[in-house]
PDB file of the backbone (N, CA, C, O) and the ligand in Angstrom, with CONECT records:
HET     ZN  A 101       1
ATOM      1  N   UNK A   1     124.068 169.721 123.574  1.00  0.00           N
ATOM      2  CA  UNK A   1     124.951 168.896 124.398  1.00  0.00           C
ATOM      3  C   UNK A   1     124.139 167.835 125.120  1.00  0.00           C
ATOM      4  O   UNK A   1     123.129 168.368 125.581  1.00  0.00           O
ATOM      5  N   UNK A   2     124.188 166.645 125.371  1.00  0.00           N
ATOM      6  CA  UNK A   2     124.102 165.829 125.934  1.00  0.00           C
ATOM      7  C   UNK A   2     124.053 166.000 127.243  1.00  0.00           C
ATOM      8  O   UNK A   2     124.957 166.656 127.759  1.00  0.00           O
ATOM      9  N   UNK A   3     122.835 165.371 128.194  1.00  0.00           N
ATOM     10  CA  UNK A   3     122.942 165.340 129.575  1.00  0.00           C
ATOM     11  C   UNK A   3     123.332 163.644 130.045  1.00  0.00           C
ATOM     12  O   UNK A   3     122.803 162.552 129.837  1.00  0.00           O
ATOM     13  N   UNK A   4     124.542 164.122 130.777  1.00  0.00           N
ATOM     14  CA  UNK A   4     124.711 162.325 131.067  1.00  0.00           C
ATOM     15  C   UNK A   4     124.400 162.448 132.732  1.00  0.00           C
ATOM     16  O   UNK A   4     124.419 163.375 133.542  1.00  0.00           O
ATOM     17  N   UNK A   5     124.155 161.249 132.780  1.00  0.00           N
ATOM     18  CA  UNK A   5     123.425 160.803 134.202  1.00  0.00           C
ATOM     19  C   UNK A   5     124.659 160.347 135.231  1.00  0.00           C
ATOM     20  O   UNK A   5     125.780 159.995 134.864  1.00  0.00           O
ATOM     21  N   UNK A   6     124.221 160.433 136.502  1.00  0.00           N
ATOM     22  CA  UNK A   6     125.594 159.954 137.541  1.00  0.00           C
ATOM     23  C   UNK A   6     126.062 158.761 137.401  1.00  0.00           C
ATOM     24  O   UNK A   6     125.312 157.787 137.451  1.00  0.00           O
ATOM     25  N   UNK A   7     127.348 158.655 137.209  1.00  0.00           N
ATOM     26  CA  UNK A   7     127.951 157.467 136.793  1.00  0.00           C
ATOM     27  C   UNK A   7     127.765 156.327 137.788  1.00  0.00           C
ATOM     28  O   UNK A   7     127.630 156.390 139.010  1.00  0.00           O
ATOM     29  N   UNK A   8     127.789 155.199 136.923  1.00  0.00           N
ATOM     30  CA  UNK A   8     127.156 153.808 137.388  1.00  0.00           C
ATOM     31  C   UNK A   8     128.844 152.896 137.471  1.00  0.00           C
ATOM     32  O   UNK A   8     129.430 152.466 136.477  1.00  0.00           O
ATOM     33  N   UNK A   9     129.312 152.791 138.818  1.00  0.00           N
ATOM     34  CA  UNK A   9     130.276 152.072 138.314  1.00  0.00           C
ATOM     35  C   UNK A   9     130.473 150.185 138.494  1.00  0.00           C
ATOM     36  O   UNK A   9     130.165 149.532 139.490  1.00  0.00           O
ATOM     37  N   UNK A  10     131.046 149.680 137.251  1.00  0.00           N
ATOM     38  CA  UNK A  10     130.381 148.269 137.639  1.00  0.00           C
ATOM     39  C   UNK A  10     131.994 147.387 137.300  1.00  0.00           C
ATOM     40  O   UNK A  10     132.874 147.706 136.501  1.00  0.00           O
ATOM     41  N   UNK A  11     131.938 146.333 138.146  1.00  0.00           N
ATOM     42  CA  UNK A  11     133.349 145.621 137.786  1.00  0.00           C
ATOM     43  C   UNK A  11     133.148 144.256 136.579  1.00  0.00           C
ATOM     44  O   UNK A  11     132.430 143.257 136.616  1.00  0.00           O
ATOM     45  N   UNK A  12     134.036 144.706 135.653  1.00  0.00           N
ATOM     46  CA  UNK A  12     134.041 143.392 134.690  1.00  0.00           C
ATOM     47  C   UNK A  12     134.299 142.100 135.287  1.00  0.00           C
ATOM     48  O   UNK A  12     135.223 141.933 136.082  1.00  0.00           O
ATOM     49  N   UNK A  13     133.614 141.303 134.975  1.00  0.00           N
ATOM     50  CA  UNK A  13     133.855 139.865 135.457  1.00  0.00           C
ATOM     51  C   UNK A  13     135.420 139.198 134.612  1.00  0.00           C
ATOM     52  O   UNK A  13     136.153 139.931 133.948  1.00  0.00           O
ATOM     53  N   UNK A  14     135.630 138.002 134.783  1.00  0.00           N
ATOM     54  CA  UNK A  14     136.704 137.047 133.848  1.00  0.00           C
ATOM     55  C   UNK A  14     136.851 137.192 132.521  1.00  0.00           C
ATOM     56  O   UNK A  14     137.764 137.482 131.749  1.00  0.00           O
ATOM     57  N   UNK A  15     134.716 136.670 132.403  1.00  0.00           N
ATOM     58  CA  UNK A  15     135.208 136.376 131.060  1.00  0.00           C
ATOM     59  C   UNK A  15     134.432 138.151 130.291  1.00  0.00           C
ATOM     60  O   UNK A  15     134.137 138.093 129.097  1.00  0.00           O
ATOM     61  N   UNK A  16     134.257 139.110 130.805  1.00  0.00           N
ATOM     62  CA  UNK A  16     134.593 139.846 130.218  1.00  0.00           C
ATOM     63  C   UNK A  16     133.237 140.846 130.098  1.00  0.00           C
ATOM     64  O   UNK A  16     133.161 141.820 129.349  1.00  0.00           O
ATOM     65  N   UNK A  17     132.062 140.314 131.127  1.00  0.00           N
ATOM     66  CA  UNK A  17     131.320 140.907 131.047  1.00  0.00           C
ATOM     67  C   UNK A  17     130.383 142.065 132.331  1.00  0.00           C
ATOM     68  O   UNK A  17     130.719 142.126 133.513  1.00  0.00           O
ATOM     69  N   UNK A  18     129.930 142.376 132.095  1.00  0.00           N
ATOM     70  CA  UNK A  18     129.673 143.386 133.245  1.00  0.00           C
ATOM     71  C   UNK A  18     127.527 143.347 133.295  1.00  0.00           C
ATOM     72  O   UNK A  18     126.792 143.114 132.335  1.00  0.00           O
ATOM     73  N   UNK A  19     127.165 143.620 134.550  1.00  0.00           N
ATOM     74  CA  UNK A  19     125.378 143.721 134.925  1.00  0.00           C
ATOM     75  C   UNK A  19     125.112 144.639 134.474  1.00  0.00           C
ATOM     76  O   UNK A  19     125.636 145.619 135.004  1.00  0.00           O
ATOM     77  N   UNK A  20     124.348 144.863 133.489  1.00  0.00           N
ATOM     78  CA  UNK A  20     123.553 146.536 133.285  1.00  0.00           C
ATOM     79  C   UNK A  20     122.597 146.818 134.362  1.00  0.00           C
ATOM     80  O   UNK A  20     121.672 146.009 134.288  1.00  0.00           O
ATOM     81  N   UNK A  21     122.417 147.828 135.551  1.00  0.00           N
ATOM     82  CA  UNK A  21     121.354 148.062 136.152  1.00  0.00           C
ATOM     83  C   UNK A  21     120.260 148.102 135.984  1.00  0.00           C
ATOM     84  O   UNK A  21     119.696 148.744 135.099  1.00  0.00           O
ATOM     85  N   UNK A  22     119.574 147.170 137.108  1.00  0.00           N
ATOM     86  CA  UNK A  22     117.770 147.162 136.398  1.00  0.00           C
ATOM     87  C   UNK A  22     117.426 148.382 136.235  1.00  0.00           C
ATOM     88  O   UNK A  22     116.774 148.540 135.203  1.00  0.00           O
ATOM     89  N   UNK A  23     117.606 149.342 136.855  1.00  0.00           N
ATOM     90  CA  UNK A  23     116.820 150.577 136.705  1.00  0.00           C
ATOM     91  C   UNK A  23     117.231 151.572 135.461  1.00  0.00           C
ATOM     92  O   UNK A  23     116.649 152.626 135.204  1.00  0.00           O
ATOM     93  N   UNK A  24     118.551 150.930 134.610  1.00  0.00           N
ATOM     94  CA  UNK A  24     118.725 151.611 133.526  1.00  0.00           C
ATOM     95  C   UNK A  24     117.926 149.966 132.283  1.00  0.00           C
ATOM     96  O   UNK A  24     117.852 150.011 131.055  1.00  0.00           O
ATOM     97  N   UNK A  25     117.626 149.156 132.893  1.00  0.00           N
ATOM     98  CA  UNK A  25     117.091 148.123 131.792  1.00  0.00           C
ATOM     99  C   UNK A  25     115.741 148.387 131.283  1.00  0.00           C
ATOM    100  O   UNK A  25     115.369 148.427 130.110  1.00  0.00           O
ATOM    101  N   UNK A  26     114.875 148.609 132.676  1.00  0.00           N
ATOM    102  CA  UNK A  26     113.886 148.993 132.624  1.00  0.00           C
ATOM    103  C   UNK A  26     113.270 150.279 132.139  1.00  0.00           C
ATOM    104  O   UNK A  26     112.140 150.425 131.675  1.00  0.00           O
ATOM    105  N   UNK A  27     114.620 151.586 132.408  1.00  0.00           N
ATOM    106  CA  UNK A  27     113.758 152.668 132.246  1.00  0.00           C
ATOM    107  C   UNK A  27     114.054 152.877 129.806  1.00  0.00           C
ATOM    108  O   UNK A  27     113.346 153.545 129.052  1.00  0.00           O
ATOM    109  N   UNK A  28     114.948 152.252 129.531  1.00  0.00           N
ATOM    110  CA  UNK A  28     115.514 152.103 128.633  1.00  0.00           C
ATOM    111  C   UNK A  28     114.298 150.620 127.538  1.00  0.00           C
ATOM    112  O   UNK A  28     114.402 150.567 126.313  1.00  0.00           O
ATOM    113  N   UNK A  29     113.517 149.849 128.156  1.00  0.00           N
ATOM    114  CA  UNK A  29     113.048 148.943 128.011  1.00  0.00           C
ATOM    115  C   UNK A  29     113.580 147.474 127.334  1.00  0.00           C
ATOM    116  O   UNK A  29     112.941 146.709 126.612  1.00  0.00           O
ATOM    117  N   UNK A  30     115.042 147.349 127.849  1.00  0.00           N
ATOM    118  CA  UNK A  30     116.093 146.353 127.431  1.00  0.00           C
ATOM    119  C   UNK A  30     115.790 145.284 128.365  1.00  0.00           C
ATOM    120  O   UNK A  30     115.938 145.203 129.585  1.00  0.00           O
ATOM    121  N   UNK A  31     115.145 144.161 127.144  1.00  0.00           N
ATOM    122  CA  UNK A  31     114.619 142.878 128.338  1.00  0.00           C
ATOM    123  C   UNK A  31     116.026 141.826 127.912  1.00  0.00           C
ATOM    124  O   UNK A  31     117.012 141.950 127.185  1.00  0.00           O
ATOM    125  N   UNK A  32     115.443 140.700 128.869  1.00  0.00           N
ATOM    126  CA  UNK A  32     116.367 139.445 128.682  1.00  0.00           C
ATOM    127  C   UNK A  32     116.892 138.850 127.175  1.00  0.00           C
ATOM    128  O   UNK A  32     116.098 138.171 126.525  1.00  0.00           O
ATOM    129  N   UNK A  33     117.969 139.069 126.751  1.00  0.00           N
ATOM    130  CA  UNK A  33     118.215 138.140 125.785  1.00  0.00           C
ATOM    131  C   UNK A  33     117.659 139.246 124.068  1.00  0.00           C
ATOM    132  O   UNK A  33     117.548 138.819 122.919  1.00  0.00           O
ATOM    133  N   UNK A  34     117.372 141.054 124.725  1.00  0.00           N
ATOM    134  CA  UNK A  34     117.967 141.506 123.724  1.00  0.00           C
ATOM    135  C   UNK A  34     119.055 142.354 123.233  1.00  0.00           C
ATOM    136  O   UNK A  34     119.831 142.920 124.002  1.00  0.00           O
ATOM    137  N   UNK A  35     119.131 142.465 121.694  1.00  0.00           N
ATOM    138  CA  UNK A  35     120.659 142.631 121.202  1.00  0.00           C
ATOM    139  C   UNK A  35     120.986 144.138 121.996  1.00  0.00           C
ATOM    140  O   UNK A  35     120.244 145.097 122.203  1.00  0.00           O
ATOM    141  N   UNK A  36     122.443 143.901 122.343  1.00  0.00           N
ATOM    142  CA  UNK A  36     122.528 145.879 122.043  1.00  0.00           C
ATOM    143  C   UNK A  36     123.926 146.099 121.162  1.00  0.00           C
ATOM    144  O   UNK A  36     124.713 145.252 120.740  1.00  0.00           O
ATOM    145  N   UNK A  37     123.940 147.269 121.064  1.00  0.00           N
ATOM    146  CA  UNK A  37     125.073 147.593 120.218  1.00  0.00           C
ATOM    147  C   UNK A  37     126.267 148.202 120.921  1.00  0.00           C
ATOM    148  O   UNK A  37     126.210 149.211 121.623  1.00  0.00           O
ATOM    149  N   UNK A  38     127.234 147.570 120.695  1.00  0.00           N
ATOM    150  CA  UNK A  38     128.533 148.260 121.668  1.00  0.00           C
ATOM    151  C   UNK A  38     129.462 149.502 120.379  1.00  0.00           C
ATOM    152  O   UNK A  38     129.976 149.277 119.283  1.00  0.00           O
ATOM    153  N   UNK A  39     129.354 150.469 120.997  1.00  0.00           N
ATOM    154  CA  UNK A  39     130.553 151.447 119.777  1.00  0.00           C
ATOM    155  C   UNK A  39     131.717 152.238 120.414  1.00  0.00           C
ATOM    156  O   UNK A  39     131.687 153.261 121.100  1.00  0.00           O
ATOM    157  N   UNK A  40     132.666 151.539 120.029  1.00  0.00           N
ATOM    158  CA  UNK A  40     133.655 152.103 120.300  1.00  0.00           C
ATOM    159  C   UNK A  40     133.925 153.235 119.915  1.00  0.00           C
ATOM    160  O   UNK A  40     134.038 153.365 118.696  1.00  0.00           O
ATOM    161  N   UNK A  41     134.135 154.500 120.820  1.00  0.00           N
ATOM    162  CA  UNK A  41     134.749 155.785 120.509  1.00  0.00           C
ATOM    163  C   UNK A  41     135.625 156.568 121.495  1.00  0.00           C
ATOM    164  O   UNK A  41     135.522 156.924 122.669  1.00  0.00           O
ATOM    165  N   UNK A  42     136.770 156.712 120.258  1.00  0.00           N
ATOM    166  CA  UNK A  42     137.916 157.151 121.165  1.00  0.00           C
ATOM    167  C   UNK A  42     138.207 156.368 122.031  1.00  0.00           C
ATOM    168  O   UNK A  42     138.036 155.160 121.870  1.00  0.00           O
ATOM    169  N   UNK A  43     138.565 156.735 122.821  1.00  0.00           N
ATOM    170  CA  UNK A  43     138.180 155.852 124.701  1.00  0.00           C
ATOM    171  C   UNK A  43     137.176 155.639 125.423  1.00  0.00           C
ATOM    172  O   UNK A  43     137.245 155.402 126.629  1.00  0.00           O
ATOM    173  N   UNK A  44     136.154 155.699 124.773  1.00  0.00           N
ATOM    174  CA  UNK A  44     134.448 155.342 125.494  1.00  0.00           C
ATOM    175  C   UNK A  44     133.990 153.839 124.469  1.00  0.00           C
ATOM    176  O   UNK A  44     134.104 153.276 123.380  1.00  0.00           O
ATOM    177  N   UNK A  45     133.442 153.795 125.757  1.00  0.00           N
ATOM    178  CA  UNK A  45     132.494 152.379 124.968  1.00  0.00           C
ATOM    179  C   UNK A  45     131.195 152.775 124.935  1.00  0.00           C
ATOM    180  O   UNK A  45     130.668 152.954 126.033  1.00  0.00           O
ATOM    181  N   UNK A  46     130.519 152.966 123.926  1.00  0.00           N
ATOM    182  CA  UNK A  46     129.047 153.613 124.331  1.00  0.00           C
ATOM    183  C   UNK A  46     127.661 151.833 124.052  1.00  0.00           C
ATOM    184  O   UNK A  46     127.459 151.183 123.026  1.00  0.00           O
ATOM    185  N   UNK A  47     127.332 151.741 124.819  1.00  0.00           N
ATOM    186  CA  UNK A  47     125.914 150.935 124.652  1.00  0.00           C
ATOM    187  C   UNK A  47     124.635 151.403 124.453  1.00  0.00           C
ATOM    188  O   UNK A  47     124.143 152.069 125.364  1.00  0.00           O
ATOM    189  N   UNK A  48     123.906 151.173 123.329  1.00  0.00           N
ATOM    190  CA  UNK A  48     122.934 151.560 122.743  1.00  0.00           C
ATOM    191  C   UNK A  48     121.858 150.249 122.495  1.00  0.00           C
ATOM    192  O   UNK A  48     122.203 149.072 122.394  1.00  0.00           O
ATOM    193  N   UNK A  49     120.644 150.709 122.433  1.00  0.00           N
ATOM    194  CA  UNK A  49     119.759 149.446 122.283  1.00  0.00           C
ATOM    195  C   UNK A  49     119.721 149.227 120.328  1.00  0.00           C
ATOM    196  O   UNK A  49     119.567 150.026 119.404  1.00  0.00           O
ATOM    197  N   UNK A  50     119.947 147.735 120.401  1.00  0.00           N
ATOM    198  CA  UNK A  50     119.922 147.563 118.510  1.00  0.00           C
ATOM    199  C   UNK A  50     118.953 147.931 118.182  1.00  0.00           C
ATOM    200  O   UNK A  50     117.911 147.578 118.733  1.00  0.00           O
ATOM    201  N   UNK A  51     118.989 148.643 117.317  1.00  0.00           N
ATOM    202  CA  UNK A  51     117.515 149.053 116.307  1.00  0.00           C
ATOM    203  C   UNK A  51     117.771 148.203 114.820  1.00  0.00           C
ATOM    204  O   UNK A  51     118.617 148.877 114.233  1.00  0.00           O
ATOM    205  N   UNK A  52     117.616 147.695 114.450  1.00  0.00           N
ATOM    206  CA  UNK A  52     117.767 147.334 112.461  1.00  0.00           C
ATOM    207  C   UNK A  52     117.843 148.449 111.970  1.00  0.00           C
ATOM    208  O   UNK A  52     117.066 149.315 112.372  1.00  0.00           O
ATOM    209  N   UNK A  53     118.731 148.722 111.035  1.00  0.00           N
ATOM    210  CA  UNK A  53     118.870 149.525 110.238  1.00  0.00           C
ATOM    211  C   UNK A  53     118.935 148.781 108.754  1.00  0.00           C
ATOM    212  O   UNK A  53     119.085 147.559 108.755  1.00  0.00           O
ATOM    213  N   UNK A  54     118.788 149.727 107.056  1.00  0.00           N
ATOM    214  CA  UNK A  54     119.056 149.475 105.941  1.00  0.00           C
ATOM    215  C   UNK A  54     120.675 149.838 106.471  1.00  0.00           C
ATOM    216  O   UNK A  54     121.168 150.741 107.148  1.00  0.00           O
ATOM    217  N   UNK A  55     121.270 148.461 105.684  1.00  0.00           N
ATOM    218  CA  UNK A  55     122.479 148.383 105.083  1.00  0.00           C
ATOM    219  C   UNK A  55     122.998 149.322 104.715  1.00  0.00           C
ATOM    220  O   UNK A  55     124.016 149.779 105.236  1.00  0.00           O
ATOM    221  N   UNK A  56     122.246 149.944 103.466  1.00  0.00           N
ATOM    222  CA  UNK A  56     122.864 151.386 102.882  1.00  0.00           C
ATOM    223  C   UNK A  56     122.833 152.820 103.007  1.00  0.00           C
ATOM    224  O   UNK A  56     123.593 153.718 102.644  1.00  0.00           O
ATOM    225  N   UNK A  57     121.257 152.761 103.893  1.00  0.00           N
ATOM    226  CA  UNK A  57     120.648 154.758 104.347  1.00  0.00           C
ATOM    227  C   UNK A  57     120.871 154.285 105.465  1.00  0.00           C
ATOM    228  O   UNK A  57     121.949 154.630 105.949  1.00  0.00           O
ATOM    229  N   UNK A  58     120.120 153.479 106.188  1.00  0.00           N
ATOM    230  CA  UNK A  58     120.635 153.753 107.399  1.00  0.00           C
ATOM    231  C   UNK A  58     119.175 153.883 108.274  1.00  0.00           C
ATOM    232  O   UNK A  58     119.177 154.155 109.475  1.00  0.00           O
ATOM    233  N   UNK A  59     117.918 153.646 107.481  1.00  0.00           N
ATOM    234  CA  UNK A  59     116.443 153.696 107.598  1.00  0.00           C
ATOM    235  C   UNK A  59     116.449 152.831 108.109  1.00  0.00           C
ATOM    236  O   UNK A  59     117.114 151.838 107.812  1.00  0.00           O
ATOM    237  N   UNK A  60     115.238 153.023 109.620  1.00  0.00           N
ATOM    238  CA  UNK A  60     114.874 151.971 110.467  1.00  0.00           C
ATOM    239  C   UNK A  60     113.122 151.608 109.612  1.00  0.00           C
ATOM    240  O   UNK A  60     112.238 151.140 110.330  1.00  0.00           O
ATOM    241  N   UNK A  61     112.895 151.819 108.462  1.00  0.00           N
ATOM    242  CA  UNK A  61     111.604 152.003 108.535  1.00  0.00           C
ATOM    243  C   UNK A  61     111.199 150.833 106.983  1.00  0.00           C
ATOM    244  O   UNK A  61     111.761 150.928 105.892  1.00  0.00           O
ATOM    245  N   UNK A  62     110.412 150.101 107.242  1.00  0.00           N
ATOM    246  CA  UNK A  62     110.039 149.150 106.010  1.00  0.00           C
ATOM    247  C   UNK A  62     111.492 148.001 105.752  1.00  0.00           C
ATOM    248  O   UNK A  62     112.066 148.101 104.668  1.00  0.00           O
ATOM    249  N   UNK A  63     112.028 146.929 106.802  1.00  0.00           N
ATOM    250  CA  UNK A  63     112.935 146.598 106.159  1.00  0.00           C
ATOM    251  C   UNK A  63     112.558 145.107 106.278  1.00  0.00           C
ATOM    252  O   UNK A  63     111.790 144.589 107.089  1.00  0.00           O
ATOM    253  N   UNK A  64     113.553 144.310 104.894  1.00  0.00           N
ATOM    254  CA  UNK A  64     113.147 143.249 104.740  1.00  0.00           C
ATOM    255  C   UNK A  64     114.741 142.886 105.049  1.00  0.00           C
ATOM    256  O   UNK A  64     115.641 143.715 104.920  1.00  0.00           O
ATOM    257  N   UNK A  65     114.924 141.644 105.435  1.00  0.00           N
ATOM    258  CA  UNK A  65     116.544 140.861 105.337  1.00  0.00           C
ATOM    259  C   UNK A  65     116.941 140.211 104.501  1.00  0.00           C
ATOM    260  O   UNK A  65     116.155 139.324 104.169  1.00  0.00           O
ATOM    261  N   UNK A  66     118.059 140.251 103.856  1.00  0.00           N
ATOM    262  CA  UNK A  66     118.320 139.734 103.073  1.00  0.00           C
ATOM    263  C   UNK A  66     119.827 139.236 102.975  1.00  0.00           C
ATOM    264  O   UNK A  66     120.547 140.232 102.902  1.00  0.00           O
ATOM    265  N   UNK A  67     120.629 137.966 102.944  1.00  0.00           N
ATOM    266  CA  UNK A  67     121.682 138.005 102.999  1.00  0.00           C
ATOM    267  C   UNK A  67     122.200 138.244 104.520  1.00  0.00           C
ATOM    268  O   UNK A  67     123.422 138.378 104.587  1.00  0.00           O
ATOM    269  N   UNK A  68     121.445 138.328 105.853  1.00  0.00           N
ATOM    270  CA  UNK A  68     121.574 138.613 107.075  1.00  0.00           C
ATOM    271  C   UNK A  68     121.994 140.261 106.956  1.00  0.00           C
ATOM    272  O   UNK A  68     122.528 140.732 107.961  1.00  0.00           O
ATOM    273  N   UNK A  69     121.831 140.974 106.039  1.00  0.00           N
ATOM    274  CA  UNK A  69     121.730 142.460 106.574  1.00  0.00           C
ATOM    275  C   UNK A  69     120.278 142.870 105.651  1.00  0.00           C
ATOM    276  O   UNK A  69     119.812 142.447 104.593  1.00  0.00           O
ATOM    277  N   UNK A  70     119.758 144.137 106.861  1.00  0.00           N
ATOM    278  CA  UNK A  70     118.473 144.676 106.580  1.00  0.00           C
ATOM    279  C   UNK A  70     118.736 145.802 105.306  1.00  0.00           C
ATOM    280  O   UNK A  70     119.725 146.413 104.902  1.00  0.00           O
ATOM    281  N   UNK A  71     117.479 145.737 104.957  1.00  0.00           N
ATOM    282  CA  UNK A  71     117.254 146.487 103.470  1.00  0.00           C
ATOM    283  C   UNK A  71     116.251 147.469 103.534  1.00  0.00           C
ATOM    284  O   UNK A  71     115.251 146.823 103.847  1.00  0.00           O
ATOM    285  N   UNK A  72     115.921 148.667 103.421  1.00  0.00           N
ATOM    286  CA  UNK A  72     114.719 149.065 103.259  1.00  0.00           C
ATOM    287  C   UNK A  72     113.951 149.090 101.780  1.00  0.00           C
ATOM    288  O   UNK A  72     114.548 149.141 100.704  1.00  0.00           O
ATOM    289  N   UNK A  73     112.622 149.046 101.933  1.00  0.00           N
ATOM    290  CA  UNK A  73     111.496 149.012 100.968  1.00  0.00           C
ATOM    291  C   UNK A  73     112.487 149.971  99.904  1.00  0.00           C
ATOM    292  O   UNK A  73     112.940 149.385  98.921  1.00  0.00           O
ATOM    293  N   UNK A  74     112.862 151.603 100.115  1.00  0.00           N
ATOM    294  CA  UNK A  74     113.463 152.378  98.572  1.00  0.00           C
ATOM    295  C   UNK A  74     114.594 152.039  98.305  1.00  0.00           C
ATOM    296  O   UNK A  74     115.034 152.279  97.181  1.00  0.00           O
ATOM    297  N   UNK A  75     115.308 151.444  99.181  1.00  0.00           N
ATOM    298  CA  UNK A  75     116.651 150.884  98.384  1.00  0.00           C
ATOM    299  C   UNK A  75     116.330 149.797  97.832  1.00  0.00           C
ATOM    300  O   UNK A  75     116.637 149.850  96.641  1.00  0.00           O
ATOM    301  N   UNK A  76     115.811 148.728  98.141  1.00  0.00           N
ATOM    302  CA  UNK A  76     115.399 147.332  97.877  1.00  0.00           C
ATOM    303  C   UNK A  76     114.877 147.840  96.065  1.00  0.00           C
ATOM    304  O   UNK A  76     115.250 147.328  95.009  1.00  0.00           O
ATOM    305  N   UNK A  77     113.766 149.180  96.316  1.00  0.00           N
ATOM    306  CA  UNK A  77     113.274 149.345  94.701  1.00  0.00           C
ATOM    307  C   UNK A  77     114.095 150.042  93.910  1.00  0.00           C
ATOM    308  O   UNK A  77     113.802 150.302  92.743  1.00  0.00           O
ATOM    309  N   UNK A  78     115.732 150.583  94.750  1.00  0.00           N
ATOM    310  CA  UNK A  78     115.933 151.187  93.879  1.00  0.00           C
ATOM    311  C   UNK A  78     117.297 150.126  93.349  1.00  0.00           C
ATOM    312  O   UNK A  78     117.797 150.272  92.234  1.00  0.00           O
ATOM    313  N   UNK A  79     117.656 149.343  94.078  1.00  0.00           N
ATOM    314  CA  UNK A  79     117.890 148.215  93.209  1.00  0.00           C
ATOM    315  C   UNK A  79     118.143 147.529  92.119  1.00  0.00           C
ATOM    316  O   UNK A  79     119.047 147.362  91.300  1.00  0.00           O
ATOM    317  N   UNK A  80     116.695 147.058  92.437  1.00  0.00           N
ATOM    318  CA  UNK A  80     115.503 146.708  91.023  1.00  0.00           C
ATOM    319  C   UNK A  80     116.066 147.133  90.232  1.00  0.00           C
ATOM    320  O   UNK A  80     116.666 146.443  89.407  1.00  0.00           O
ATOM    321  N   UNK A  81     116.050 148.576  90.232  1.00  0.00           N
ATOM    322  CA  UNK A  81     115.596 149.671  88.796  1.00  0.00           C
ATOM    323  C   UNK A  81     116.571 149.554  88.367  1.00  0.00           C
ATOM    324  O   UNK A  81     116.532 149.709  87.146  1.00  0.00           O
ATOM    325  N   UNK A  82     118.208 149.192  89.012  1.00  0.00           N
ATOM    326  CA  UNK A  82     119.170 149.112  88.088  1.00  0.00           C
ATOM    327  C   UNK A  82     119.503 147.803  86.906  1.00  0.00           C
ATOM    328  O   UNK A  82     120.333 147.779  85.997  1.00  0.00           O
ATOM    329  N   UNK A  83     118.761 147.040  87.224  1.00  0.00           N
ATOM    330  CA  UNK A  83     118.807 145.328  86.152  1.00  0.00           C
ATOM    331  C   UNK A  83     117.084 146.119  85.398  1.00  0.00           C
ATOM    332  O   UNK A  83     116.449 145.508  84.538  1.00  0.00           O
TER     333      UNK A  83
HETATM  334 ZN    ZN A 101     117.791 152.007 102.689  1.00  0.00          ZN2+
END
């Protein structure tokens, strides 16, 4: 199970956005101007820091871009192998 931390409560602005706390930016290491990922579930919005992932496994590890989505090195060869 998951330990969640004491809730942070923050008011949405106009156009729709809300401050992440420095002390969750910092301890998380989310600087100025990088991506995160918003996922909707159920009725939660969860925020996560972007990692790249392959397109198809789902591997953060060896990836090249292609087409603006990431690829990893064994899918990329396994590919190949089909032409
Ligand atoms: Zn892959």
């Amino acid at each position: 199970m998951r330990k969640e931390k004491e809730a942070s409560i923050r008011a949405i602005d106009e156009l729709g956005r809300i401050v992440l706390p420095t002390e969750i930016r910092q301890k998380l290491d989310i600087r100025t101007n990088e991506k995160i990922c918003l996922i909707e579930r159920d009725d939660e919005i969860v925020l996560k820091k972007y990692k790249p992932s392959c397109a198809f496994c789902g591997s953060e590890e060896s990836l090249v871009m292609y087409n603006k989505k990431y690829v990893c090195k064994d899918c990329s060869q396994s590919i190949n192998s089909l032409f």
